[in-house]
N, C-alpha and C positions, 0 to 999 in steps of 0.2 A: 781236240785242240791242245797244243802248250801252252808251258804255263803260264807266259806273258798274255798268250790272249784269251786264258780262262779270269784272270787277274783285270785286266781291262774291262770283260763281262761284268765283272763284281762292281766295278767303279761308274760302267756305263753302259746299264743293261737294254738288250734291243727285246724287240720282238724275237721267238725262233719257235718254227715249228720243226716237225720230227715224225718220223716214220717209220716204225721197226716190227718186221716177219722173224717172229721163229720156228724151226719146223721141228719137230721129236718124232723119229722112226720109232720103228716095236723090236726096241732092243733090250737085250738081258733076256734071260730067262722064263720061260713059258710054257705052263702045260695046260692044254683045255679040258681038264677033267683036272684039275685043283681051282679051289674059289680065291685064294689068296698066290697071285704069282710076285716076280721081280717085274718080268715084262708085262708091257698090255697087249702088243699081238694087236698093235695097228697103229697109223701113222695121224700127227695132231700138230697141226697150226696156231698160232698166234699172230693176229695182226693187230697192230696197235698206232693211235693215233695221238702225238703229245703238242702241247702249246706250254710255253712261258710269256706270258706278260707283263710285262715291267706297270706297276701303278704307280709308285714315287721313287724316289732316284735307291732307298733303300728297302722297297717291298717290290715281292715278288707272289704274282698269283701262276701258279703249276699245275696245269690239268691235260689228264689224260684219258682218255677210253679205247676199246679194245673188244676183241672175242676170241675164244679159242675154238676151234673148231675138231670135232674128232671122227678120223672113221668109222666104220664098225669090225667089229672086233666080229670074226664067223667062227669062233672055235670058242665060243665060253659054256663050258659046261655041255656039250654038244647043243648049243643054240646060237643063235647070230644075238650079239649085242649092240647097242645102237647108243648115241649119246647126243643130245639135242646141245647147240651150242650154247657157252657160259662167255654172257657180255659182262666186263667191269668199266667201274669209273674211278678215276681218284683224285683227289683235288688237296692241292700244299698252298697255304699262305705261308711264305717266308720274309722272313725279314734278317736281311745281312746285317752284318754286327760291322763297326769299325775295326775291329780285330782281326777281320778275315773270316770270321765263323760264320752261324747263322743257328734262326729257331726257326721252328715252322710247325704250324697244328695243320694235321693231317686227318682224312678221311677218306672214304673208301665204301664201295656198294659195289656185288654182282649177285649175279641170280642165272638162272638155267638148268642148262646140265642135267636134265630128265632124262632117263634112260629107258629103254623101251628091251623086252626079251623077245622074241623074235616077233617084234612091230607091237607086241601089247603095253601101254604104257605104263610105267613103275611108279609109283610114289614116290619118287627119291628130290624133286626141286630144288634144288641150292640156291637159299635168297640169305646174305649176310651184310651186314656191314661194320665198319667199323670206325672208330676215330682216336686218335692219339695225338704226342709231341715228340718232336724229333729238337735236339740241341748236340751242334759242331764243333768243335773249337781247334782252333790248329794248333800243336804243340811247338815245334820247329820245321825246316823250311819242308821235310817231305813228310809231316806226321801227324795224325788225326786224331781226337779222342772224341765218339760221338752216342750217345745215352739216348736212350728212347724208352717212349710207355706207350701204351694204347690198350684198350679195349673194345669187348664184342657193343653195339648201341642195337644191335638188328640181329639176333641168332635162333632163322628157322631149321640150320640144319647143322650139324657136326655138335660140336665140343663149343660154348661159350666160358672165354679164357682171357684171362689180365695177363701181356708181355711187358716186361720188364727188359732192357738191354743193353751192354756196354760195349761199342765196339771200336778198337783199336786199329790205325787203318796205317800203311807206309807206303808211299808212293815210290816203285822203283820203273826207272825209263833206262 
C-alpha cells in the first residue's frame, strides 16, 4: 500500500487478513559426506496465515500462524534425512501512538522439526517461545528509529538468549 493509505490504516484501522508462501530450494553449497554444509540439499515451504484486528480506534491485536514444511534431504551422510514440520504462532498487541509510532508486546510459540535418519526418529524436538517489546517512532517523513527486547519464556531446545535491538529504517520508493 502507499503512503496515504498506510496513514489512513493508522487513523482508521479495519479488519485485514493475509496470506504468505515462501519456498527455499537446496542452494549454496553441498557435500553429503560433510555434517556442517552452506546448502541443505532439499526444497522447504513456508505457509502462513495472518489477521489484524482493530479493538479501539488506537489498539491493535496481530496474530499470525504458519508451518514450514521440509523435504528430505537423500544425501546426508550417506543416509536419507527427513524433517517433521515446525508450526509457529505469534501474537502483537499494539497500540499506535498519536505521533505515528507504535509499542507492541510481542509473543511467539513453535515446536516440531523432529528429524528422523533414514525413518528412525531423533531426539531433536524444537519447542520454544518467546516474548518481548517492540517500540517505533518515526523520525522524518521517510525514517524510522525502532528498539526492541525480548526473551526466551519456553527453551526446550537451542541456545536460551536476551535480544536486545536498535534498528534504523529509510523508506525509499
Amino acid at each position: 500500500m502507499d503512503r496515504e493509505a498506510f496513514l489512513e490504516l493508522l487513523r482508521d484501522p479495519g479488519l485485514i487478513l493475509g496470506a504468505s508462501i515462501r519456498i527455499v530450494g537446496p542452494t549454496g553449497e553441498y557435500g553429503g559426506d560433510k555434517l556442517i554444509n552452506i546448502g541443505t540439499n532439499r526444497w522447504a515451504a513456508r505457509l502462513q496465515l495472518g489477521h489484524i484486528q482493530p479493538l479501539r480506534p488506537q489498539w491493535l491485536l496481530e496474530m499470525s500462524a504458519g508451518a514450514w514444511f521440509f523435504q528430505d534431504n537423500d544425501d546426508f551422510l550417506g543416509h536419507t534425512r527427513g524433517q517433521d514440520p515446525i508450526a509457529a504462532a505469534e501474537v502483537h498487541l499494539i497500540r499506535i501512538m498519536n505521533s505515528g509510532g507504535w509499542i507492541a508486546l510481542d509473543g511467539n510459540y513453535y515446536s516440531g522439526g523432529r528429524s528422523y535418519l533414514d525413518g528412525e526418529r531423533q531426539p531433536d524436538l524444537r519447542r520454544n517461545s518467546r516474548m518481548g517489546i517492540t517500540l517505533a517512532r518515526p523520525l522524518k517523513r521517510r525514517h524510522l528509529l525502532k528498539a526492541g527486547f525480548s526473551r526466551g519464556v519456553l527453551t526446550e531446545s537451542g541456545g536460551d538468549f536476551t535480544v536486545a535491538s536498535l534498528t534504523y529504517a529509510v523508506v525509499i520508493h
